[in-house]
N, C-alpha and C positions, 0 to 999 in steps of 0.2 A: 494539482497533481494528476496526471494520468497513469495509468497503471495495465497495461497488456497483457491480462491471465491468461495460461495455456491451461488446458484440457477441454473435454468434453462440453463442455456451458462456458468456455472461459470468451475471450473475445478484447474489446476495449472496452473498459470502467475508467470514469473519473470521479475522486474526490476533492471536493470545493471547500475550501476553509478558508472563511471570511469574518470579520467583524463575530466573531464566536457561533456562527452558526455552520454545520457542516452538512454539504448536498449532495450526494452516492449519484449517479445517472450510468447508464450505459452509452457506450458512443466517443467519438475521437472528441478531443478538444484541442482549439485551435493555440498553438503557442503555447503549451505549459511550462509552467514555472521549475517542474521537476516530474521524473518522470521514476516510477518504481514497479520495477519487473518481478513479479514472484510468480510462483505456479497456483495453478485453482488445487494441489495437493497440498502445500503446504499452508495455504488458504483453511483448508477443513482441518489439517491438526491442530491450529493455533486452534479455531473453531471448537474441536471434542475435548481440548487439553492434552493432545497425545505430546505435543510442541509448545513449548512458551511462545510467547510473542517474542521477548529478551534473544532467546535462540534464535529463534527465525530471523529477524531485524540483525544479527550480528554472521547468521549464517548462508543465508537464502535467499534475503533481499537484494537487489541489485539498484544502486540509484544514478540517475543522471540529470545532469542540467544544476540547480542551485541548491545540492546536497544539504545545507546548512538547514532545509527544511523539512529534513528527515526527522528532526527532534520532534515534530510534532507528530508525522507517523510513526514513530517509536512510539510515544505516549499513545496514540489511537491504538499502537497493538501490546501498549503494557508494559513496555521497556522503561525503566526509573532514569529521571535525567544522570 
């Protein structure tokens, strides 16, 4: 999954979930599987609790490419299957 954060420190993030271990890096990745756009704002609310992750993943989140693997960044950000 790559993930293109706007604001101030945002940039390109990917995260790797494979065989149950998961790798955060900065930096493009080639060909992703799926692609989820959110802001580095709504980033820190899920972050302080001002935002649920359930909120955000249903509000904020934007996905592309093979959505069907959103379920599992739902659950990275808290959302109950």
């Amino acid at each position: 999954m790559a993930s293109p954060w706007n604001g101030p420190a945002g940039g390109r993030w990917y995260l790797k979930a494979a065989h149950g271990r998961v790798q955060v890096g900065h930096g493009l990745v080639e060909r992703p599987t799926m692609t989820a756009r959110i802001s580095q704002t709504v980033l820190a609310d899920i972050a302080s609790g001002r935002l649920s992750g359930e909120d955000a993943f249903r509000s904020a989140v934007q996905l592309e490419g093979e959505t069907t693997l959103g379920v599992y960044l739902g659950e990275f950000l808290g959302v109950d299957p």
